[in-house]
C-alpha positions as CSV (number, residue, x, y, z in Angstrom):
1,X,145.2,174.8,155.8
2,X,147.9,173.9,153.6
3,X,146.4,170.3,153.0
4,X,143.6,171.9,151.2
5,X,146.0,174.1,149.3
6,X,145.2,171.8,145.8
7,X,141.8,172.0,145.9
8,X,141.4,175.8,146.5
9,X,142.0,176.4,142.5
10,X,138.8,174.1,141.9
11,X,136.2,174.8,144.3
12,X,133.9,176.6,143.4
13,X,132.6,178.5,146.9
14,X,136.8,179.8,146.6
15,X,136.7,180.6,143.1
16,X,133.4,182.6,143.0
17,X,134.4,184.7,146.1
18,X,131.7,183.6,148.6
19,X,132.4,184.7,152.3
20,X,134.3,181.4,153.6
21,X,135.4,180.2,157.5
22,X,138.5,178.0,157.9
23,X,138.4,175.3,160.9
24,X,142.1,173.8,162.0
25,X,142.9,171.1,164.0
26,X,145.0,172.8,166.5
27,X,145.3,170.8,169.2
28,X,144.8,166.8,170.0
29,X,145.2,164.4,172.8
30,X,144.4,160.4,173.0
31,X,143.1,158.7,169.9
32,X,142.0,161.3,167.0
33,X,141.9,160.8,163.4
34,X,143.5,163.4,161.7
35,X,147.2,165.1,162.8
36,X,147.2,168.8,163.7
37,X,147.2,171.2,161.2
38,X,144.3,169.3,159.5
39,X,141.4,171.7,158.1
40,X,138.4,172.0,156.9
41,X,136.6,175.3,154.8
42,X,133.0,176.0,155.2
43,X,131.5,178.5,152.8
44,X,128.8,180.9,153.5
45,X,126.2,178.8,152.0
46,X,127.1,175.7,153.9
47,X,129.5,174.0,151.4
48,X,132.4,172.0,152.9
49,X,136.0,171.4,151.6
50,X,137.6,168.9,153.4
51,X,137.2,166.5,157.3
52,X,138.4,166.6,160.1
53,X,137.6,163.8,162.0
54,X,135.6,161.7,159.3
55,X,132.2,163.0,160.7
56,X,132.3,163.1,164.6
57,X,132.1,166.9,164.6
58,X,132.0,168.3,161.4
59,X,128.3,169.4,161.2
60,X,128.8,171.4,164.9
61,X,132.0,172.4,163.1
62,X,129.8,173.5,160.0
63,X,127.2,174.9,162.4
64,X,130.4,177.3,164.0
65,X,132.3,178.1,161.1
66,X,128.4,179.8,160.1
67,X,128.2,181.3,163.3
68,X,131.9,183.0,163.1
69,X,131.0,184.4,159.3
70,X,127.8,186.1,161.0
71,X,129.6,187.8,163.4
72,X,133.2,188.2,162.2
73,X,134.5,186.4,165.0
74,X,137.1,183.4,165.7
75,X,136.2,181.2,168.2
76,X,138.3,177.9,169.8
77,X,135.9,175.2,170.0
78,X,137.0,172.0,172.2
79,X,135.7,168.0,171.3
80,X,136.1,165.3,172.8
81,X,134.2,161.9,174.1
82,X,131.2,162.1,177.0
83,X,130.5,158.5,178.6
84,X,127.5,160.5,180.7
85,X,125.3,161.6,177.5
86,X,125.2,159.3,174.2
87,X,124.2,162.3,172.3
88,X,126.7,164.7,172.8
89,X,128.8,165.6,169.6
90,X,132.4,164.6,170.4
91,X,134.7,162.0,169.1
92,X,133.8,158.3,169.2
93,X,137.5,157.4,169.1
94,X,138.0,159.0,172.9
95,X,140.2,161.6,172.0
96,X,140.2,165.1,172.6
97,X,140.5,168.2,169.6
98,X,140.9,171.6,169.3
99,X,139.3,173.0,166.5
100,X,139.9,177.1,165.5
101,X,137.3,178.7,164.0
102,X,138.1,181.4,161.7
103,X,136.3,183.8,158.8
104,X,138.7,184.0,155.7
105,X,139.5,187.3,154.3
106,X,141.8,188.8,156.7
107,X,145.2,189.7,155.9
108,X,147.3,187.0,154.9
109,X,144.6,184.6,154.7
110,X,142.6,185.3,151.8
111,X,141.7,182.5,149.6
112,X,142.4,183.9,146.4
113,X,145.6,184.9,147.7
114,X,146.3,181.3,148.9
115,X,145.6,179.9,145.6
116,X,148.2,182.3,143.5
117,X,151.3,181.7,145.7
118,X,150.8,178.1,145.8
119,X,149.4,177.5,142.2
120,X,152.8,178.1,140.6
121,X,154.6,175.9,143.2
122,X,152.5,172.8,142.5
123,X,154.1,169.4,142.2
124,X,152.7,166.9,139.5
125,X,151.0,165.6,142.6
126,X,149.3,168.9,142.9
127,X,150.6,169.6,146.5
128,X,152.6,172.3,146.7
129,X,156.5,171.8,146.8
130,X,157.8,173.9,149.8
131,X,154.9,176.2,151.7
132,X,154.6,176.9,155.1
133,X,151.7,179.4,156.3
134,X,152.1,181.0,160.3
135,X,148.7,182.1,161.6
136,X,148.1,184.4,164.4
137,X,144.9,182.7,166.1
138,X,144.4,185.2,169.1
139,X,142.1,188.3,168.7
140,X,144.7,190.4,166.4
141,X,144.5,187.7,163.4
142,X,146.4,187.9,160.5
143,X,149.0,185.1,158.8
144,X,152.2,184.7,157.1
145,X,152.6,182.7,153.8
146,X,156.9,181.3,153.6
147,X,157.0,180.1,150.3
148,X,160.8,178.6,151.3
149,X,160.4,177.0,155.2
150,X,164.0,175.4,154.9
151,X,165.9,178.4,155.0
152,X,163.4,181.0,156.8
153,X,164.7,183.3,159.5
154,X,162.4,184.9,161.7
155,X,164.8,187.8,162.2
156,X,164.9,188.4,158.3
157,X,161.1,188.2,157.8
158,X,159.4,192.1,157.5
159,X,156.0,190.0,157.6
160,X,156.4,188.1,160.7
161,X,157.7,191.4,162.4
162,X,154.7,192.9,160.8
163,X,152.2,190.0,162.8
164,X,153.9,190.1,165.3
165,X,153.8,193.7,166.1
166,X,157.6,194.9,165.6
167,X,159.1,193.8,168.8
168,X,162.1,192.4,168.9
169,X,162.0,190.0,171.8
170,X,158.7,189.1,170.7
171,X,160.6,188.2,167.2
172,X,163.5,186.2,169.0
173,X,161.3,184.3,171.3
174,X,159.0,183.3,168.3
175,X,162.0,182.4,166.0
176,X,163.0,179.5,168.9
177,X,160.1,178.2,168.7
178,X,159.1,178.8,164.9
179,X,162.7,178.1,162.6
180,X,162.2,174.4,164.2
181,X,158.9,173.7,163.3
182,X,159.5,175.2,159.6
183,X,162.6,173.6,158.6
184,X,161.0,170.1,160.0
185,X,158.2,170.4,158.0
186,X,155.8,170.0,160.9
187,X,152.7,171.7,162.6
188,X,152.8,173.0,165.6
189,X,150.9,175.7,168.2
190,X,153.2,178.3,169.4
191,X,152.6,180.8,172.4
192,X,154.2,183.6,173.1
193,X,153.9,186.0,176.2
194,X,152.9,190.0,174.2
195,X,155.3,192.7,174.1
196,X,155.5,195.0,177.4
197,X,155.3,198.7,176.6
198,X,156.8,201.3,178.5
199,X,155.0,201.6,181.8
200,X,151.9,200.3,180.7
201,X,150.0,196.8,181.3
202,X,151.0,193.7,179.3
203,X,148.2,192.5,176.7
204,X,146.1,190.4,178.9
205,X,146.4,188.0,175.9
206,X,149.1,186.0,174.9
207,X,150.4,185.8,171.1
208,X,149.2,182.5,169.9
209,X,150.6,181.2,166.3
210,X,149.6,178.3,164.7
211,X,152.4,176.7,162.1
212,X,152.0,174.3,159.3
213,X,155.0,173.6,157.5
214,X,155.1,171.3,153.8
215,X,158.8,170.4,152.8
216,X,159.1,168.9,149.4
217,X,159.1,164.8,149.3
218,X,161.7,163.2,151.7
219,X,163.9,160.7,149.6
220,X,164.0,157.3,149.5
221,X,167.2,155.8,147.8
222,X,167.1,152.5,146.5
223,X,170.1,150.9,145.9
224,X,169.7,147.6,143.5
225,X,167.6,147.1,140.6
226,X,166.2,143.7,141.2
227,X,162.9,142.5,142.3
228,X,163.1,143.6,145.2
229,X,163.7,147.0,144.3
230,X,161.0,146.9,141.9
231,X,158.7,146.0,144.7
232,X,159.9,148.7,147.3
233,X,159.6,151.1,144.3
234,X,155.4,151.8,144.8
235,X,156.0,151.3,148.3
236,X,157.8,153.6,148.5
237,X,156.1,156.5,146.7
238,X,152.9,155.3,148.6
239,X,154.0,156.8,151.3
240,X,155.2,159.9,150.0
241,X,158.6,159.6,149.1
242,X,160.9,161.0,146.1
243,X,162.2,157.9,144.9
244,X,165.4,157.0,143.3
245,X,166.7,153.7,141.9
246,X,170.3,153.4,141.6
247,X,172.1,150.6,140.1
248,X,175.9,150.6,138.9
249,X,174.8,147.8,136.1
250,X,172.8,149.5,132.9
251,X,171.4,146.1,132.2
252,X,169.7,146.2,135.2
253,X,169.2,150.0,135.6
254,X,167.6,150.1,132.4
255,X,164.5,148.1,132.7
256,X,160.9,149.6,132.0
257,X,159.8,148.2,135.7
258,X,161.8,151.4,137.3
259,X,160.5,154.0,135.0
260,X,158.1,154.9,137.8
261,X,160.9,156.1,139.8
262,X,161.3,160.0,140.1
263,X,165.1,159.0,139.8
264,X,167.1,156.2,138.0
265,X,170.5,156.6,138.0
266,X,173.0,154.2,136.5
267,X,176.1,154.8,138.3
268,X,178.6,153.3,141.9
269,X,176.4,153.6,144.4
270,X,178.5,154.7,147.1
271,X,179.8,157.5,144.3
272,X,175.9,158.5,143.4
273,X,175.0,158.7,147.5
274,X,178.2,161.0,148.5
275,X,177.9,163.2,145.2
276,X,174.1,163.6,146.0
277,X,175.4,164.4,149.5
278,X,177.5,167.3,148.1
279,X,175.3,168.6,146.3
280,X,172.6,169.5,149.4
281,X,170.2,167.0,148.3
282,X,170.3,164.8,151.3
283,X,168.4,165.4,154.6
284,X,167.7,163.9,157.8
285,X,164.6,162.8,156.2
286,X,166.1,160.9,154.0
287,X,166.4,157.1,154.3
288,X,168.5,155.0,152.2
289,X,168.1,151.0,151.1
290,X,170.6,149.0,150.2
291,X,169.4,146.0,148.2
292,X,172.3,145.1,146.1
293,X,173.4,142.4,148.2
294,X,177.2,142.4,147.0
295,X,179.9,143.2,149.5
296,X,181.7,145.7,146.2
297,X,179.0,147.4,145.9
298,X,177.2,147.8,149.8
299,X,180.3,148.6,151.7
300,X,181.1,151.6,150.2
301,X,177.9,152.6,150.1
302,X,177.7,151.9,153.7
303,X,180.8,153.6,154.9
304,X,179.1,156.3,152.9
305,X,175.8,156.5,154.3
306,X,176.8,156.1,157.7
307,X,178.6,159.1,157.6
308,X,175.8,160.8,156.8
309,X,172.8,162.5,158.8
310,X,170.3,160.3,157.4
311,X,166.9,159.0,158.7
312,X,167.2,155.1,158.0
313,X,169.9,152.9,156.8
314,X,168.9,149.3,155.9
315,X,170.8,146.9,154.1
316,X,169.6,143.5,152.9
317,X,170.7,140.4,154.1
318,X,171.1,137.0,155.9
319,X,172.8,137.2,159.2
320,X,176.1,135.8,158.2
321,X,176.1,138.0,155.4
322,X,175.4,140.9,158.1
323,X,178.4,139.7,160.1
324,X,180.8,140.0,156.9
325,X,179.5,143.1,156.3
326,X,180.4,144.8,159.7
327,X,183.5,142.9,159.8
328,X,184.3,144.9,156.3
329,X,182.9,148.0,157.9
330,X,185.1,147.8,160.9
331,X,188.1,146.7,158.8
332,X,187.5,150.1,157.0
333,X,187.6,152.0,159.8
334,X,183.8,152.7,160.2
335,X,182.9,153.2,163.8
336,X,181.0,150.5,166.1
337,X,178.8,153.6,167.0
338,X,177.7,154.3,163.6
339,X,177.3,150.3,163.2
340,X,174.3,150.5,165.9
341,X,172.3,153.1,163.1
342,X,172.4,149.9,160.6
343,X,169.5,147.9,159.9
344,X,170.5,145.2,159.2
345,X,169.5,142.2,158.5
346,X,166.6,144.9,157.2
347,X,163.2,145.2,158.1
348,X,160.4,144.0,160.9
349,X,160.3,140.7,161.6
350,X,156.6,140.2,159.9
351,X,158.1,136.4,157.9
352,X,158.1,138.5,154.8
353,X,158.8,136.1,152.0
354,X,157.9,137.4,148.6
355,X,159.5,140.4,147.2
356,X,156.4,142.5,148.0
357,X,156.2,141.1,151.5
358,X,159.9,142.1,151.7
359,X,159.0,145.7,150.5
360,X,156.1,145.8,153.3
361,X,158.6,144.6,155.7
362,X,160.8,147.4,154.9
363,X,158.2,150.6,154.9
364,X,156.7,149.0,158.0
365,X,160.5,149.3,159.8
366,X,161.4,153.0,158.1
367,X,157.8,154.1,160.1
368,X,158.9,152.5,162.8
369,X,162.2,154.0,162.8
370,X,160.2,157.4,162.9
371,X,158.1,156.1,166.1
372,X,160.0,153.7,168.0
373,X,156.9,153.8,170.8
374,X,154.8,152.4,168.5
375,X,156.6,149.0,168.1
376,X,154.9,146.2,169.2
377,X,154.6,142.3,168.9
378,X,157.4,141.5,166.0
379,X,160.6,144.0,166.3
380,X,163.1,144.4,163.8
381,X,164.9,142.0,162.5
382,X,168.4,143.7,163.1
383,X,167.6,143.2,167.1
384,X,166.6,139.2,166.2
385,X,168.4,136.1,166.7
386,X,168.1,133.3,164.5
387,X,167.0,132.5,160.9
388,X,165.7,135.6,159.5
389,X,162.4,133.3,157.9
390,X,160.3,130.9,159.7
391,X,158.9,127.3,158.1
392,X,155.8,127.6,157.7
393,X,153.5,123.9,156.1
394,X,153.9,125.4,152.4
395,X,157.3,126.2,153.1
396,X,159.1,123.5,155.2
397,X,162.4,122.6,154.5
398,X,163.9,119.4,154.5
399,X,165.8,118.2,157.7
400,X,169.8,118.3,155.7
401,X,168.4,121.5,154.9
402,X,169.6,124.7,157.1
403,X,166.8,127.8,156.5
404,X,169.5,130.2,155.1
405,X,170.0,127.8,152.3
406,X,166.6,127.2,151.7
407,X,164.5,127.8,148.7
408,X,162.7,130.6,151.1
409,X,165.8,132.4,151.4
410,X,166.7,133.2,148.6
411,X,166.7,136.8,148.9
412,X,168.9,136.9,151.4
């Protein structure tokens, strides 16, 4: 739900009132085109917000989000791909959804509601900038908005005790399952078994919650401004990213190419990175790219941002530059352990070239740091051997000439 959150203020089915049904991805297996959490609002009159799938199911979606406004009912409907009949609706791709079906209005999720807590939180992107929303899908409904998922507490929430129906072990066993899922900023289907009262049956049904939890932007720090800094820059807010370009030199700092950055900071980097640190504005989400190329400047900032809980640490280079860098690292007293969290030289070995090729290079390795399972073919260049780039006819280099002294090197 909270990926139509932007829109709610301007479509018109939500801002006229009209009787509306949401439909949520809950639930996915094999090859599906949209994450969990995923929604899609179908007004009374037939109007649609939003996919989920691209078009596989959304007009039997349409055709039971119309169904659960006639009779005020939720309903779980199930897709997925049949081999024996051509015809059936389901999901060309071959995997399998869960889609829940389920009229707006009730308490917690009304539209109009929606709209007002997130409309003063919106980012100039127009998502908002910290929301998470907990939904109660079984047959008692109801839904939470958390306006601050970072620091919620299940124990210290009158609302979730209110969904929940007041139980405390109810409340304890949810917050296991709930404070991790929130402070991640990830979606996630959460059952619980009901509340037991005194000598009588338990609910038949268990408690089933549906999270969807929005952090505000992960950050990218990008340590040199040079070209390739100015091409990792729209890479890097492509994907979602706060950006910040930091550079200890104001005649480089100051160009107009970085004014895109959400950050640009003239300052040591290693000083910027631990003060930043201090300050609670680093996360484990945060990854950190070290493009300066210049052993004053990246092995303090390396010592630094090792000793940190951070997503991704890269730091440009050839490999005998890599080698001088760990040897300073070790010299310093930064542990071999820590070392293995360094990529370095950075990047997936894709013979990135160019500075944009570099900065393509560099995003495809941070996703892949987030997935290692989905590696394949070309790895990273930190778990390589050999010349970092690879002749090709338009780049050749002459036979007195090694590759790391090449023309096509010259990044490194």
């Amino acid at each position: 739900m909270l990926d139509l959150m932007p829109s709610l203020g301007t479509w018109r089915p939500a801002v006229s009132g009209e009787r509306c049904a949401v439909a949520t991805i809950v639930a996915a297996g094999g090859s599906v085109p949209r994450p969990l959490g995923t929604s899609m609002l179908v007004s009374e009159h037939g109007d649609v917000l939003g996919s989920l799938s691209g078009g596989c199911v959304e007009g039997a979606v349409v055709e039971a989000a119309l169904e659960a406004m006639r009779d005020g009912g939720s309903r779980l409907e199930s897709f997925g791909y049949s081999a024996e009949d051509a015809f059936a609706v389901g999901l060309t791709c071959g995997g399998e959804l869960e889609v829940h079906i389920q009229p707006t209005g009730v308490a917690g999720l009304d539209l109009a509601a929606l709209n007002a807590v997130s409309g003063g939180m919106n980012t100039a992107s127009g998502w908002p900038s910290s929301m998470a929303l907990i939904r109660r899908l079984d047959a008692a409904g109801g839904a939470v908005v958390v306006p601050d998922p970072a620091v919620f507490s299940a124990a210290g929430s009158q609302e979730l005790s209110d969904l929940l129906g007041g139980d405390a072990g109810v409340i304890r066993a949810a917050a296991a399952q709930l404070e991790p899922l929130l402070r991640g900023g990830r979606a996630g289907l959460v059952r619980l078994a009901p509340a037991e009262g005194c000598g009588t049956v338990p609910e038949p049904e268990p408690i089933t919650l549906f999270v969807e939890s929005r952090l505000p932007a992960a950050r990218m720090l990008i340590f040199g401004a040079n070209d390739f800094g100015a091409a990792l820059l729209p890479a890097g807010k492509l994907l979602g990213y706060d950006v910040t370009v930091c550079d200890a030199r104001p005649a480089f700092s100051s160009q107009g190419r970085f004014l895109a950055a959400d950050h640009l900071v003239t300052d040591w980097p290693h000083r910027y990175l631990a003060a930043e640190s201090a300050a609670g504005r680093i996360d484990s989400r945060t990854v950190v790219c070290v493009l300066t190329h210049d052993p004053k400047f990246d092995i303090p900032l390396l010592e630094t941002a090792l000793a940190l809980d951070l997503a991704y640490v890269g730091a440009m280079g050839s490999r005998r530059s890599h080698r001088q860098r760990i040897d300073g690292l070790l010299a310093n007293g930064t542990q071999a352990e820590a070392l293995e969290r360094l990529h370095s030289p950075i990047g997936l070995d894709l013979g990135a070239v160019t500075p944009a090729e570099v900065a393509v290079s560099i995003t495809a390795e941070i996703l892949t740091s987030r997935a290692p399972q989905a590696t394949s073919g070309r790895g990273s260049l930190k778990d390589g051997t050999g010349p970092i780039h690879h002749s090709t006819p338009e780049t050749r280099t002459p036979d007195h000439s090694t590759p790391e002294h090449s023309k096509v090197t010259q990044w490194t």
